[in-house]
C-alpha positions in Angstrom: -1.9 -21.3 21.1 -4.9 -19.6 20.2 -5.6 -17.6 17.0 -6.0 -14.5 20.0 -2.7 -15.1 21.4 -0.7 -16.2 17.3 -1.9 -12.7 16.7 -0.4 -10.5 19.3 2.8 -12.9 19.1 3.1 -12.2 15.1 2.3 -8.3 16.1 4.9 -8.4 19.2 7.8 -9.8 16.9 7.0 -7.7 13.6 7.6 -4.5 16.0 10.8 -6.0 17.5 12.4 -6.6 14.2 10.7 -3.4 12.2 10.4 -0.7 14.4 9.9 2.1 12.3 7.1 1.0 9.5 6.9 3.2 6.7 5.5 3.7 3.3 8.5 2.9 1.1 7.0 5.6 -1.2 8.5 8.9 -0.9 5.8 12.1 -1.0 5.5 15.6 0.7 1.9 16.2 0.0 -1.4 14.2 0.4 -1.8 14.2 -3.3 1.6 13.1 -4.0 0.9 9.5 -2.0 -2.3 9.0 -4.2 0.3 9.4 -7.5 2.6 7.2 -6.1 0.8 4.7 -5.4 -1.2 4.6 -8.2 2.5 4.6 -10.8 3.3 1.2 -8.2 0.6 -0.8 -9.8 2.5 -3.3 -11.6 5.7 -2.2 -10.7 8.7 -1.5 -8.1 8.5 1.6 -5.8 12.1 2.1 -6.5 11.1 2.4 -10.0 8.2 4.7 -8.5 10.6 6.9 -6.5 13.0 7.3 -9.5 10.2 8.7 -11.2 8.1 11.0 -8.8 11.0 13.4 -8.3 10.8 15.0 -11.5 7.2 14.4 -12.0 6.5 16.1 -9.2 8.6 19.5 -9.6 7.4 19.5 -13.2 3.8 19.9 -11.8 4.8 21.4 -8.2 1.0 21.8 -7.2 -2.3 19.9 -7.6 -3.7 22.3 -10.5 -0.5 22.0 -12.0 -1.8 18.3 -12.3 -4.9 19.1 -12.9 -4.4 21.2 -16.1 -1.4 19.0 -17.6 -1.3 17.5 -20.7 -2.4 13.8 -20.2 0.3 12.9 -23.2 3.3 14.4 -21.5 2.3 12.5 -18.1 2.1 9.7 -20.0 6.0 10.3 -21.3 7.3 11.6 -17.6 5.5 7.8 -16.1 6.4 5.8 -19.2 8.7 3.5 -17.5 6.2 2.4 -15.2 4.1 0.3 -17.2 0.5 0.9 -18.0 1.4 4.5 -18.2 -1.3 5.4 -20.8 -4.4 4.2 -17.8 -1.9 5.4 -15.0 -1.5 8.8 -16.6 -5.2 9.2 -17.2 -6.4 8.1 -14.1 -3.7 10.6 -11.8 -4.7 13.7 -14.2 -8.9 12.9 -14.0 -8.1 12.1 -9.9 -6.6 15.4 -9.7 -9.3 16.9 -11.2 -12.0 15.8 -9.1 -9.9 16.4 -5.8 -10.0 20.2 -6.9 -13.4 19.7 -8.1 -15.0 17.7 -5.2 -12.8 17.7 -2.3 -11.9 21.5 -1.8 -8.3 20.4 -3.0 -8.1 17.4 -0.5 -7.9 13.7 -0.6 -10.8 12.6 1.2 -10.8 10.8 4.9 -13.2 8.1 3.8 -13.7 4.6 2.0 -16.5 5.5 0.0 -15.3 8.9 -1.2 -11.4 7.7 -2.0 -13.2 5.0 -4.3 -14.8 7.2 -6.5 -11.5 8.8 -7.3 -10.1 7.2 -10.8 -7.5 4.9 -10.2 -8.7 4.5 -6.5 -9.3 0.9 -5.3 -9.6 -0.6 -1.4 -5.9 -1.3 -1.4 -5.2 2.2 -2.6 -7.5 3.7 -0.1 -6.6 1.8 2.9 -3.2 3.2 2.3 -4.1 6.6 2.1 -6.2 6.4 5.0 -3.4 4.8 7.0 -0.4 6.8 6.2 -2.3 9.9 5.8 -5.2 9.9 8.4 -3.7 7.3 10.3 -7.2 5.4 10.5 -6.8 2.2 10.8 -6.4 0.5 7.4 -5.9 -3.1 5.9 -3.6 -2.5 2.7 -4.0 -6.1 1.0 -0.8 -6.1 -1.6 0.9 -9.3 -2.7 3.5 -9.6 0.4 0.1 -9.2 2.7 -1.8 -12.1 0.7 0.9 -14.3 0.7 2.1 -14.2 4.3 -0.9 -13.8 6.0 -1.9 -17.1 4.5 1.5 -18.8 5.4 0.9 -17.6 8.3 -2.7 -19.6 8.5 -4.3 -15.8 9.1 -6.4 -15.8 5.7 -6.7 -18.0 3.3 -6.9 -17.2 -0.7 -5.6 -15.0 -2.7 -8.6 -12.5 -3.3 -7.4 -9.1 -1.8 -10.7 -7.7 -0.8 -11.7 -11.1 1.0 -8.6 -11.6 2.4 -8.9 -8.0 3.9 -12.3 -8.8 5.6 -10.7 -11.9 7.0 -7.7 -9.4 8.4 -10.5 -7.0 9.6 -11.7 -9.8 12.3 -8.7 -10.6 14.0 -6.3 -7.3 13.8 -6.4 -4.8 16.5 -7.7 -1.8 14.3 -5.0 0.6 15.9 -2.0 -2.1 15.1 -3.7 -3.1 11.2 -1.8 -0.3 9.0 1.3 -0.7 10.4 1.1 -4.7 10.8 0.4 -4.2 7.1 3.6 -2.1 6.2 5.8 -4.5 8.4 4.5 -7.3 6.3 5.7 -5.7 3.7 9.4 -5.2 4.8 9.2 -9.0 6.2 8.5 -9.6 2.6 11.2 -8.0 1.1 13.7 -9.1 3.4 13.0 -12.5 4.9 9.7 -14.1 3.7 10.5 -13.5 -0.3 7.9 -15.1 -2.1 10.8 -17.3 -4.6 12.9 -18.1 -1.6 11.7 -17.6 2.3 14.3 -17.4 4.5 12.1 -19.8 7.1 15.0 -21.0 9.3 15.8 -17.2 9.8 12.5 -16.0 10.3 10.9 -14.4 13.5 7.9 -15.3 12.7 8.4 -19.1 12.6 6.9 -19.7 16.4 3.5 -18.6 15.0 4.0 -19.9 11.0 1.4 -22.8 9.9 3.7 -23.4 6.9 7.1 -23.5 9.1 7.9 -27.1 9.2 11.7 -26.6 10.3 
């Protein structure tokens, strides 16, 4: 089997077994992803989605954001870790949105990365689940499976991205990347992989079952 053909076969059985990929993070608005994600640095998104709820009908709108108190974010967000940078960073992006971007989160690399907080991982997720470009989001589930997997090797996000870049169908990369995810949770758990019960174990370097 070639790399060609170990590609389309992980692809193939990651849609058979997780049909409906999705952001686990729950938002209504463009904005509302960008917060989200950046609170899940560091952290669960339950934890994330136990929080945005309130967060988010205490400021209902992006100058509501925009003009809050960076102290009383920093209270609403505390739970998540890193709140004082996390709080900062989602008031100053929601700033320049309003400033910049006519109120929008931008449609490309280079402009999401100027927004604080913003990094490729962020990016690629906002420009897969919003734009629905395609989009290599490089978390920890993606790093360590696509390296079992023999797809990339190392554990540097944006070099393992550019590896995923060369051998992913661009219209298949964002949602190979959220199915890794759920794979992740549910089968190849990073203390304990379920490897005798894994689909993916026809195309696994590591599987030696």
């Amino acid at each position: 089997m070639n790399q060609a053909q170990q590609v389309a076969g992980i692809i193939a059985a990651l849609k058979e077994a997780y049909p409906d990929p999705k952001c686990a993070l729950t938002y209504q608005k463009d904005y509302e992803l960008m917060i989200a994600v950046r609170l899940s640095a560091q952290c669960t998104d339950e934890r994330v989605n136990q929080i945005t709820p309130a967060l988010f009908q205490q400021y209902p709108t992006l100058e509501s954001f925009a003009a809050a108190d960076i102290s009383q974010v920093e209270q609403m967000v505390h739970s998540c870790g890193f709140y004082h940078h996390k709080a900062r960073d989602i008031v100053l992006a929601c700033q320049m949105l309003l400033q910049s971007y006519g109120g929008k989160v931008p449609d490309t690399m280079e402009e999401l990365l100027k927004l604080p907080g913003v990094g490729r991982k962020t990016a690629n997720l906002l420009l897969g689940d919003i734009y629905h470009k395609p989009a290599v989001v490089c978390d920890t589930h993606c790093i360590r499976i696509t390296n079992k997997l023999g797809l990339a090797q190392g554990k540097d996000p944006a070099k393992v991205e550019q590896q995923l870049w060369k051998i992913l169908p661009p219209e298949e990369s964002s949602d190979f990347c959220h199915r890794l995810v759920l794979h992740g949770r549910a089968v190849c758990t990073a203390r304990s992989p379920q490897c005798q019960n894994c689909t993916l174990a026809p195309f696994c370097k590591s599987f030696t079952g």
